[in-house]
VOGU-3710 file (C-alpha; in Angstrom, 3 decimals, decimal comma):
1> xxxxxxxxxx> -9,916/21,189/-65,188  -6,276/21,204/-66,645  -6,855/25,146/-67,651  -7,843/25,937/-64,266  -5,094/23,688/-62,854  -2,666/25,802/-65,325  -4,285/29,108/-64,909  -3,757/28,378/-60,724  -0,576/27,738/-61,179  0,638/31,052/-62,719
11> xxxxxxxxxx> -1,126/32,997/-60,434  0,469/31,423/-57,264  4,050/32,122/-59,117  3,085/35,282/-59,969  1,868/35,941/-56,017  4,794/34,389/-54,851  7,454/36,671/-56,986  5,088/39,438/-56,258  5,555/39,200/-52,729  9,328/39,963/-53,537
21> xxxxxxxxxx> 8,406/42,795/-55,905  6,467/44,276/-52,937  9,451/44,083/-50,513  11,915/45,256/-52,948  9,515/48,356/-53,814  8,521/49,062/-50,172  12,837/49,273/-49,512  13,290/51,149/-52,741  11,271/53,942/-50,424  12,675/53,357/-47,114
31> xxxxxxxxxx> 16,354/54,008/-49,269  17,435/50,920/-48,181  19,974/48,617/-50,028  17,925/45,793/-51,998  20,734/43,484/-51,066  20,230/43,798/-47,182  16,360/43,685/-47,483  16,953/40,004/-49,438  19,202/39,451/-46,355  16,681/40,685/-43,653
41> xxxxxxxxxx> 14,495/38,104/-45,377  16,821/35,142/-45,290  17,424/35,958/-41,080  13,603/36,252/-41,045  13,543/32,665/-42,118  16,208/31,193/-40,810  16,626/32,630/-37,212  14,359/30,140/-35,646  16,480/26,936/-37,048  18,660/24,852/-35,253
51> xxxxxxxxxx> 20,964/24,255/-38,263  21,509/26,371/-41,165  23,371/25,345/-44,173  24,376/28,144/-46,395  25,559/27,278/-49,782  27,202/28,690/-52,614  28,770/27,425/-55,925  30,137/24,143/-56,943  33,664/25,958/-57,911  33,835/27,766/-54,680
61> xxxxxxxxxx> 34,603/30,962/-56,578  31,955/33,576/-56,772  33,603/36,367/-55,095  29,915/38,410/-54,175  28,754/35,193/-53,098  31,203/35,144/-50,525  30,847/38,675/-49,381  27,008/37,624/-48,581  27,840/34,841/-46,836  30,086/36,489/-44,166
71> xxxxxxxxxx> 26,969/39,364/-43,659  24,520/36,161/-43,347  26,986/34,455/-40,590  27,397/37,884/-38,870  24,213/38,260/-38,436  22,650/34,963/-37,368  25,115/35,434/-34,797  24,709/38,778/-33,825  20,840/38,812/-34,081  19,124/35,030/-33,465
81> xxxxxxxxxx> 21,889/33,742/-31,260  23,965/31,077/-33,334  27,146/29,893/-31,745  29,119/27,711/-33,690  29,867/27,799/-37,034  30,893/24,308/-39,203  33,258/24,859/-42,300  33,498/22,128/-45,471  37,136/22,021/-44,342  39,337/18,968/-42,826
91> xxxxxxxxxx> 38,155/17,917/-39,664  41,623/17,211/-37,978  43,164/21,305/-38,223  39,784/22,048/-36,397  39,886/19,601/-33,727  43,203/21,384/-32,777  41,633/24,816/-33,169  38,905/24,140/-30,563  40,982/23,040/-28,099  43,142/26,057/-28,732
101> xxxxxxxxxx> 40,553/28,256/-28,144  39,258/26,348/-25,154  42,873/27,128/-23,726  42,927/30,635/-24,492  46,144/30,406/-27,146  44,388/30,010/-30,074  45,353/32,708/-33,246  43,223/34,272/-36,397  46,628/32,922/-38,328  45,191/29,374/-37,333
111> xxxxxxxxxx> 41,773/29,869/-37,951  42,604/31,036/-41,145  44,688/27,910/-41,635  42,117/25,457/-40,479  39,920/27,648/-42,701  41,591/26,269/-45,715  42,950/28,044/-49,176  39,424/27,821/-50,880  38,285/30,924/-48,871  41,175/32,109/-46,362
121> xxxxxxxxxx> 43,481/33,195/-49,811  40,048/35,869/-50,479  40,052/38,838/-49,638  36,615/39,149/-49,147  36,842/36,222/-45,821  39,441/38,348/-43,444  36,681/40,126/-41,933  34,969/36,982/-41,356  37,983/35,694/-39,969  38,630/38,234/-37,750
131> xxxxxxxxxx> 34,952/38,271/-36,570  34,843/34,417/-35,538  38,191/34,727/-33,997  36,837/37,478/-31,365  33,794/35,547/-30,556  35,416/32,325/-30,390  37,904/34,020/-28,002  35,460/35,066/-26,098  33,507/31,692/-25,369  30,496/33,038/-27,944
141> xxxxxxxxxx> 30,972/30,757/-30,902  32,599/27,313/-31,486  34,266/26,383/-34,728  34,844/22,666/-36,546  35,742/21,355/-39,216  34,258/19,170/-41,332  36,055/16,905/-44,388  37,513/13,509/-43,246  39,906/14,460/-46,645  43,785/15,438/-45,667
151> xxxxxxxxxx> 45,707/17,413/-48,105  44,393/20,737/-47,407  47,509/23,088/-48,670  47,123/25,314/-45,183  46,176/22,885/-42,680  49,391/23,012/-40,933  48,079/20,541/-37,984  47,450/17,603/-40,098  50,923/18,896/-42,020  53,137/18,423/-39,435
161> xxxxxxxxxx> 51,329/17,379/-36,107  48,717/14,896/-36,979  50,934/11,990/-37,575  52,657/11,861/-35,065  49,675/12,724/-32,270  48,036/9,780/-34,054  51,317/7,832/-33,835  51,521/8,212/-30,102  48,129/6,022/-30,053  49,619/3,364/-32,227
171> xxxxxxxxxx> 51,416/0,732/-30,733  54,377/-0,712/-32,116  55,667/-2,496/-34,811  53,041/-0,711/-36,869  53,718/2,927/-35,422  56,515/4,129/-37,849  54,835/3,228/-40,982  51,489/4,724/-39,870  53,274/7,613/-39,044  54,971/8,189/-42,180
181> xxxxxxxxxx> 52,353/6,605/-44,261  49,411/9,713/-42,828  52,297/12,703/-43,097  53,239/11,900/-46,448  49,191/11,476/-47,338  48,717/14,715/-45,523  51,375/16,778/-47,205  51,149/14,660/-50,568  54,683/13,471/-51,276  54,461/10,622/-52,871
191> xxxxxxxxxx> 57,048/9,633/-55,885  58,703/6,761/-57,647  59,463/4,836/-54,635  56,193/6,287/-52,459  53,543/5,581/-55,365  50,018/6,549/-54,994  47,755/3,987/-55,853  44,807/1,425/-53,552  47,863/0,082/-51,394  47,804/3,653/-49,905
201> xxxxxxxxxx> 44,167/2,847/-48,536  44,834/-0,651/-47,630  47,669/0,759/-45,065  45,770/4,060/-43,770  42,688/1,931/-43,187  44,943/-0,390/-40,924  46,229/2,679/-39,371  42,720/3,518/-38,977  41,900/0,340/-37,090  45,491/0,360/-34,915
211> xxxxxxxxxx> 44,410/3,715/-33,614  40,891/2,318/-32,480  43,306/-0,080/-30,567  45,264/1,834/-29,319  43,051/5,003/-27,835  42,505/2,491/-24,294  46,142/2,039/-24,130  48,000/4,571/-24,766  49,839/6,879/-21,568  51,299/9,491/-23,305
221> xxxxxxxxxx> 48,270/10,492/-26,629  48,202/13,926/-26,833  44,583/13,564/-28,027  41,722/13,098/-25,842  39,357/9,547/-26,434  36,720/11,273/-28,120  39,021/13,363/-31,060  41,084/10,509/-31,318  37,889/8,103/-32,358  36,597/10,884/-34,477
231> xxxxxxxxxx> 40,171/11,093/-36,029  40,319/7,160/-36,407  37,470/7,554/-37,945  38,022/9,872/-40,610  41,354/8,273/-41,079  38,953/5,407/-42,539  36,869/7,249/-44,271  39,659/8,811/-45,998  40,881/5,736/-46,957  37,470/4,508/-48,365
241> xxxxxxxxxx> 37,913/7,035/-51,001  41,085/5,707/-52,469  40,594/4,467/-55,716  36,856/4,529/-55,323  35,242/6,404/-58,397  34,174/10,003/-58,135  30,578/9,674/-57,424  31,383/7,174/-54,536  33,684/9,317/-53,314  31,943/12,155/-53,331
251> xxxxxxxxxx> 28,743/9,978/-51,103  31,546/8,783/-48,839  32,474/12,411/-47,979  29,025/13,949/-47,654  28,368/11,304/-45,415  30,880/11,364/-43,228  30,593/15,701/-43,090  27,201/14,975/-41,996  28,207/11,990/-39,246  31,385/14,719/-38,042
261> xxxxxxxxxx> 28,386/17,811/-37,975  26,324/15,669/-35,468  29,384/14,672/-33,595  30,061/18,740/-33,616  26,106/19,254/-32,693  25,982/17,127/-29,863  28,544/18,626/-27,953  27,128/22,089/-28,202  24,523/23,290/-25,310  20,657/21,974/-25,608
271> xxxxxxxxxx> 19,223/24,017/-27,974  22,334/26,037/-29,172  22,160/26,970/-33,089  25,071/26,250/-35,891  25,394/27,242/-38,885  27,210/25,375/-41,872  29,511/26,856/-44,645  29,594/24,723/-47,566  28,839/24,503/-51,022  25,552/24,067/-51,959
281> xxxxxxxxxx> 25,919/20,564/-52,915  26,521/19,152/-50,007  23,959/21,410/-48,575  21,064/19,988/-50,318  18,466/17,750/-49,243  17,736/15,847/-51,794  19,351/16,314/-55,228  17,431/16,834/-59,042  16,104/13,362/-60,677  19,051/13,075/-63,065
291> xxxxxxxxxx> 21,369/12,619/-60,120  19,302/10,886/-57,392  22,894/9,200/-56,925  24,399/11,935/-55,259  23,789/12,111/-51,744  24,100/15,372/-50,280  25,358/16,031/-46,633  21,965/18,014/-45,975  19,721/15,058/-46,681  21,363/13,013/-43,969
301> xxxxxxxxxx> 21,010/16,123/-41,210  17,537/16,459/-43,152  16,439/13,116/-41,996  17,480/13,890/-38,643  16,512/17,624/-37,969  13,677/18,134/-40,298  12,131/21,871/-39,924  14,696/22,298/-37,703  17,247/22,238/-40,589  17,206/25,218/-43,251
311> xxxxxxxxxx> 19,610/25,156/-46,609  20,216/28,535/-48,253  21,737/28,297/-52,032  22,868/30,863/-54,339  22,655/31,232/-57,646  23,235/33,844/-60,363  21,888/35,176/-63,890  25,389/36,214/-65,287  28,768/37,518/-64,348  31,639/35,134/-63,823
321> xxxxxxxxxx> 33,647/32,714/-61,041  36,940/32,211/-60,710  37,749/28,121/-59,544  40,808/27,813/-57,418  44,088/28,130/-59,131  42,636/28,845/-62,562  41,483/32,109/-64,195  38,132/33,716/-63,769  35,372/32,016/-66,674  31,972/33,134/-67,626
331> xxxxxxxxxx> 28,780/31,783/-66,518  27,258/30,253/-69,685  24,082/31,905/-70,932  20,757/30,180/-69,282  17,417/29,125/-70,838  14,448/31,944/-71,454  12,585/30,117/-69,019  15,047/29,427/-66,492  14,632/30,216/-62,498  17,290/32,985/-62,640
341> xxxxxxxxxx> 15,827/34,977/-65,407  12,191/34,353/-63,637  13,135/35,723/-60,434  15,081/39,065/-61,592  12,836/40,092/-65,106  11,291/43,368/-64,848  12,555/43,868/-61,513  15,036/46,786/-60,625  17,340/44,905/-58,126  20,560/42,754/-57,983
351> xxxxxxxxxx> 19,167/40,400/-55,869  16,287/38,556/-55,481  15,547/35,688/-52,596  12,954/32,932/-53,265  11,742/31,275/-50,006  9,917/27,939/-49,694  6,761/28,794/-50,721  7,978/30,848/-53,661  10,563/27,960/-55,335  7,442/25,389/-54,680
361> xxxxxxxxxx> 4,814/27,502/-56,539  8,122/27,778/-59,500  7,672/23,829/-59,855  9,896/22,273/-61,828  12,196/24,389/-63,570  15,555/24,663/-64,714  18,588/26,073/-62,372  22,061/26,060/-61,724  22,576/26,089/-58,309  24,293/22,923/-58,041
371> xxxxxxxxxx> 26,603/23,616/-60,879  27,342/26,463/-61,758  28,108/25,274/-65,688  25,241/22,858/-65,828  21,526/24,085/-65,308  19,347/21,385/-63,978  15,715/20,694/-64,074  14,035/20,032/-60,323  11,465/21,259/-58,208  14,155/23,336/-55,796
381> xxxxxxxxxx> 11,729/23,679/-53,349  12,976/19,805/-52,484  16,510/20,843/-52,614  16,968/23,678/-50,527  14,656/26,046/-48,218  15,912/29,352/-49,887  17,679/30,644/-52,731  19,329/34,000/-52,881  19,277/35,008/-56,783  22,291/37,335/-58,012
391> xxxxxxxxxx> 21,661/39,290/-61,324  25,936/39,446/-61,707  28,290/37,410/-60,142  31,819/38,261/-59,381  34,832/36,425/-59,543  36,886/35,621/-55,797  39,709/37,655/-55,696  42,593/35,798/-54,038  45,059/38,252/-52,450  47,566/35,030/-50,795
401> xxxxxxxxxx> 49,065/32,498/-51,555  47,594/29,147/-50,271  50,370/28,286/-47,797  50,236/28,234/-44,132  49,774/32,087/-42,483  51,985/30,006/-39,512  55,137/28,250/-39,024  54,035/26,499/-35,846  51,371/26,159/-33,801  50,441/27,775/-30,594
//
């Protein structure tokens, strides 16, 4: 019984990669490029969701990664309808953006800010930038953010507005210190006599709270009642994270990106599709054995949306990434019998997507999309939908500087 149980096994992989052979042979003959047929294939899949969740590495620097990405959000628009889009980025730049666009005045200078550095410095996002900005201006897609974190080097909003909009809520004597305690948090200046340390998130959760207090009261707020709860908070989650370690930090913000994408999802039109940019960490639904700790973002909107809900990662055999400020490294070399080498061996093609059925009848098997440095063992066919396979990565190539594109606001 175990033979046959073995012998079943290896023929369902080798029906499920064959499936892929098939589709890259049949486009090898139509002449057309094996990287759009893996595309046409994720759309296929995903066009029918109400949420999907496209991932890519943990360093957020895989430059062909990127350029994929911006064809996949293209064309879920263009072709099954999406209409908003949800970026890994802080909430509170985005919150401004919407309303800018709702008034007409909005810029692609601010998108790109609310954007953040991580993917507005590449050169491979402008187009995307540019895209989004036309349909947003016309009324086609909506954009938020989705990080309760402040610090974001381009967020110009939470730079230089956000403390005081939040101050205007705030009702004296505890205004001034709010305000100066959130700008300094959001543009990072703390020193000798400003230290950073768990008194910071004692006084921003208090902020938190005074804002809660104050949204009833105030005459003058610049922010409507709904942004300024989602700001309070976020404000508080924010503050959660101070001097918490880094795997309760990291739960606290998937958590709250998943409670700010159903705030974002509920105030889009019944039945109206998103999709969400992130890395595919936080796009998971569940996470490998070793780190049942982690909690992703995805497995919270899992629980919620269920088939509804697709997550796309990427992965890739070789090549190199580049991590934000620091110079490009290579991947390290992975296992004979790893995912990557099973999905692209003896197959002409740079790219190779595994769907559902194809990562389930894989099993358990060593990967590395969750870290790009770190292959883990899992079943990935409980960690994300789809996974687009790339034979060579690329680094990002950065072509700005990660300052604001603005000097004020429209």
């Amino acid at each position: 019984m175990r033979s046959r149980g073995c012998i079943g096994a290896m023929m369902a992989i080798a029906c499920a990669l064959g499936a892929s052979d098939a589709l890259a042979a049949r486009s090898g003959r139509d002449g057309a490029d094996p990287a759009t047929t893996a595309l046409d294939r994720v759309v296929a899949d995903a066009c029918g969701k109400s949420v999907v969740l496209l991932g890519e590495d943990n360093a957020h620097g895989s430059g062909l990664t990127l350029d994929l990405k911006v064809r996949l959000v293209r064309r879920l628009v263009d072709e099954c309808g999406f209409s908003a889009v949800l970026f890994e980025s802080q909430v509170y730049d985005f919150l401004y953006l919407d309303a800018a666009y709702r008034a007409r005045r909005a810029t692609p200078e601010q998108l790109a800010d609310a954007v953040g550095g991580l993917w507005s410095t590449a050169r491979g996002f402008d187009p995307l930038v540019d895209y989004l900005h036309r349909q947003a201006t016309a009324g086609k897609v909506r954009l938020f953010g989705l990080s309760p974190m402040l610090g974001e080097a381009m967020g110009l909003y939470a730079q230089k507005y956000l403390a005081s909009d939040v101050g205007r809520l705030i009702r004296p004597p505890f205004r001034d210190g709010c305000v100066e305690a959130i700008r300094r948090h959001a543009n990072w200046t703390y020193d000798d006599a400003h230290p950073y340390g768990p008194e910071v998130g004692v006084q921003l959760a208090s902020c938190a709270n005074a804002t809660r207090s104050g949204i009833d009261h105030s005459t003058d707020a610049r922010l409507a009642g709904a942004e300024a709860s989602l700001i309070a908070d976020n404000l508080s989650r924010m503050a959660s994270t101070i001097g918490a370690s880094d795997l309760e930090t990291a739960n606290i913000r998937d958590r709250a990106m998943a409670e700010n994408a159903q705030w974002a999802l509920a105030r889009l039109p019944k039945k109206a599709k998103a999709i969400v940019w992130c890395a595919t960490v936080h796009a998971a639904k569940d996470m490998p054995e070793a780190a049942k700790a982690r909690v992703p973002m995805g497995s919270y909107l899992h629980r919620t949306l269920g088939d509804r809900m697709m997550a796309v990662g990427f992965t890739a055999l070789s090549g190199s990434l580049a991590r934000f400020g620091s110079p490009p490294f290579e991947l390290p070399a992975l296992p004979a019998d790893a995912l990557e080498r099973r999905a692209l061996d003896g197959r002409d093609t740079p790219l190779a997507y595994l769907d559902h059925e194809q990562l389930a009848a894989l099993g358990t098997i060593t990967a590395r999309p969750l870290d790009s440095t770190r292959p883990q063992l899992a079943d990935w066919s409980g960690v994300v939908d789809g996974l687009l396979v790339l034979r060579t990565e690329r680094p990002v190539e950065r072509i700005r500087p990660a300052v604001p594109r603005q000097t004020a606001l429209p």
